[in-house]
Every structure is written in C-alpha cells, then in structure tokens.
C-alpha positions in Angstrom: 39.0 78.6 -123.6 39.0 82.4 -122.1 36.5 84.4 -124.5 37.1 88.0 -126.2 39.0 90.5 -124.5 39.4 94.1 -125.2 40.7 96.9 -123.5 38.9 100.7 -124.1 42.0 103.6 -123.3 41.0 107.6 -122.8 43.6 110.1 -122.9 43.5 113.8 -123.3 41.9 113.8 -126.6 37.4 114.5 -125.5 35.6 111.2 -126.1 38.2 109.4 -128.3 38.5 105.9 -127.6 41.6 103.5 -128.4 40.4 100.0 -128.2 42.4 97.7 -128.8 42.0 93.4 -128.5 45.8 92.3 -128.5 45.6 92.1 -131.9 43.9 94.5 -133.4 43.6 98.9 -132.6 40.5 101.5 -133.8 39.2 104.4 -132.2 35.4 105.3 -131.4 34.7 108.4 -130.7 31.4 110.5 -130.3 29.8 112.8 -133.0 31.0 116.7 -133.0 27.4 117.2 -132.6 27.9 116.3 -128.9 31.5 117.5 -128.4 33.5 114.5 -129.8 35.7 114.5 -132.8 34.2 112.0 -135.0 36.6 110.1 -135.5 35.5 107.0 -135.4 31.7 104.8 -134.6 30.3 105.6 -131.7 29.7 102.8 -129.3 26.5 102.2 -130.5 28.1 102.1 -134.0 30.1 99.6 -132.7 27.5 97.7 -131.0 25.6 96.8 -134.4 28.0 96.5 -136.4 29.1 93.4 -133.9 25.6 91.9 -134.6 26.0 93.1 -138.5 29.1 91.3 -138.7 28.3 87.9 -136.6 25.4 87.9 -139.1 27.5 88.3 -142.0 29.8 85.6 -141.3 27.8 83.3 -140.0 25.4 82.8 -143.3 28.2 82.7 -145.2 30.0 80.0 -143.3 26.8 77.8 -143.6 26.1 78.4 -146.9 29.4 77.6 -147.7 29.0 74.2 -145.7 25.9 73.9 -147.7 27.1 74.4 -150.9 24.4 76.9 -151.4 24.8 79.9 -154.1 25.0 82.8 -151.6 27.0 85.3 -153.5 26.7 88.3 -150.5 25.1 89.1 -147.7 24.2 93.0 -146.6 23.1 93.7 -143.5 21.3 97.3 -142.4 21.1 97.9 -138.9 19.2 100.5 -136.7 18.5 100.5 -132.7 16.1 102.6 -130.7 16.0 102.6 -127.2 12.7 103.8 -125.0 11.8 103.5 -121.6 10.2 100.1 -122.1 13.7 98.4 -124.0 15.7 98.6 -126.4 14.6 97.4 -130.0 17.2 96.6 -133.1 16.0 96.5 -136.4 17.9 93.8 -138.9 17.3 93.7 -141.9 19.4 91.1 -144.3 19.7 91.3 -148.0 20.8 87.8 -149.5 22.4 88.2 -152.8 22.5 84.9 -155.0 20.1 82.1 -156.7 18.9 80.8 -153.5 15.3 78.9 -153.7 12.7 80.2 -151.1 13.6 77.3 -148.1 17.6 78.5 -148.6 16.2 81.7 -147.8 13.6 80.8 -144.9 16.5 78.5 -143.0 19.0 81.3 -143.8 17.2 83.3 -141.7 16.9 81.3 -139.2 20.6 80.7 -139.0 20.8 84.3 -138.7 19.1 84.6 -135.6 21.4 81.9 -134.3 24.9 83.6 -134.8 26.6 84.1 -131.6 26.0 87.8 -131.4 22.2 87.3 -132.1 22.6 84.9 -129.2 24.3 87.2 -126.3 22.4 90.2 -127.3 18.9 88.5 -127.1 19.5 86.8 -123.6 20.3 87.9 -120.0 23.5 90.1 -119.8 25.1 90.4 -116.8 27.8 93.2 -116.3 30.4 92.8 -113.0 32.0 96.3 -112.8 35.0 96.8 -110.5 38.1 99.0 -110.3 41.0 97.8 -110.9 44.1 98.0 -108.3 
C-alpha cells in the first residue's frame, strides 16, 4: 500500500502555497512579517499541527477501543530549532474521568502515534527534478 502523497504548487502569488493530496486543497503561506500574505500556516504550522493531529486521533481511537471516558483531547504545540536540533514541545490536555494509569498509558500511546513515530526517527529526504 503506497503511503501519503501530496503535491505543493507556486504560482505568481509570493509564498502562497496550494497543496493539495488528491482529495483534499489548503494554502500555506508565510507571515506578512516576512513578505507573505498570510493566508494560511506556515509550513511549520503545518508541521505540528500533523503531530497535533496524529496525537489527537490516535488517543481517541484507543480510548475508544478501551472504553475509557476520554471526552477530549487538546494538544498545544511549540518547536524551536538551534544549532544543536530541533526540539518540539507537546503538551496534551486529557478531558474526562480517567483514573491516574488511563492517564500514564494514554501518554504513552501518544508517543506511539505514527507521526510521533516518523518525526522521532531517521528521515531521509531523496530530492530530484522531475522531467
């Protein structure tokens, strides 16, 4: 099974983005601050609000296998990059009348969701130009 695709699309308009995934079209875009338009995330925007997302769904689909009371989940996310890495700060808000060890394995299941996954390993990036 062939994973994710999506295509990114620049036209005249500077630093607006279509993207689209066959299904699916948004715009990012960069802030005015730095010559976009703002209209829409920038891409590192984008890039946590994949792993905000991923999060989100995934503790719900398990507590929803469990049976557990989760009544929301709220993920903030914040990334700072330096010359040693980049670091991403998540922190998850669970809503609902869940004991301590719902909580403690909830978190755990959170830093298994795919996105948790891909981000946290090796990433390698082929780059070519297409014919």
């Amino acid at each position: 099974m062939a994973g994710p695709s999506v295509t990114a699309s620049i036209g005249s308009i500077d630093y607006q983005v279509r993207l689209e995934d066959g299904t699916h079209s948004w715009i990012a875009d960069e802030p005015a601050s730095i010559g976009g338009g703002d209209t829409g995330p920038e891409p590192a925007s984008l890039l946590l609000a994949s792993l905000g997302a991923c999060t989100s769904i995934t503790l719900k689909m398990y507590a929803k296998r469990k049976e557990w009371p989760l009544e929301g989940v709220h993920v903030e996310l914040s990334m700072k990059s330096t010359a040693e890495g980049t670091n991403i700060d998540r922190r998850i808000t669970l809503t609902g009348a869940l004991s301590g060890d719902q909580r403690e394995r909830l978190l755990q299941i959170a830093n298994a969701c795919p996105m948790h996954k891909v981000l946290s390993g090796a990433i390698h990036i082929e780059s070519g130009l297409a014919q």
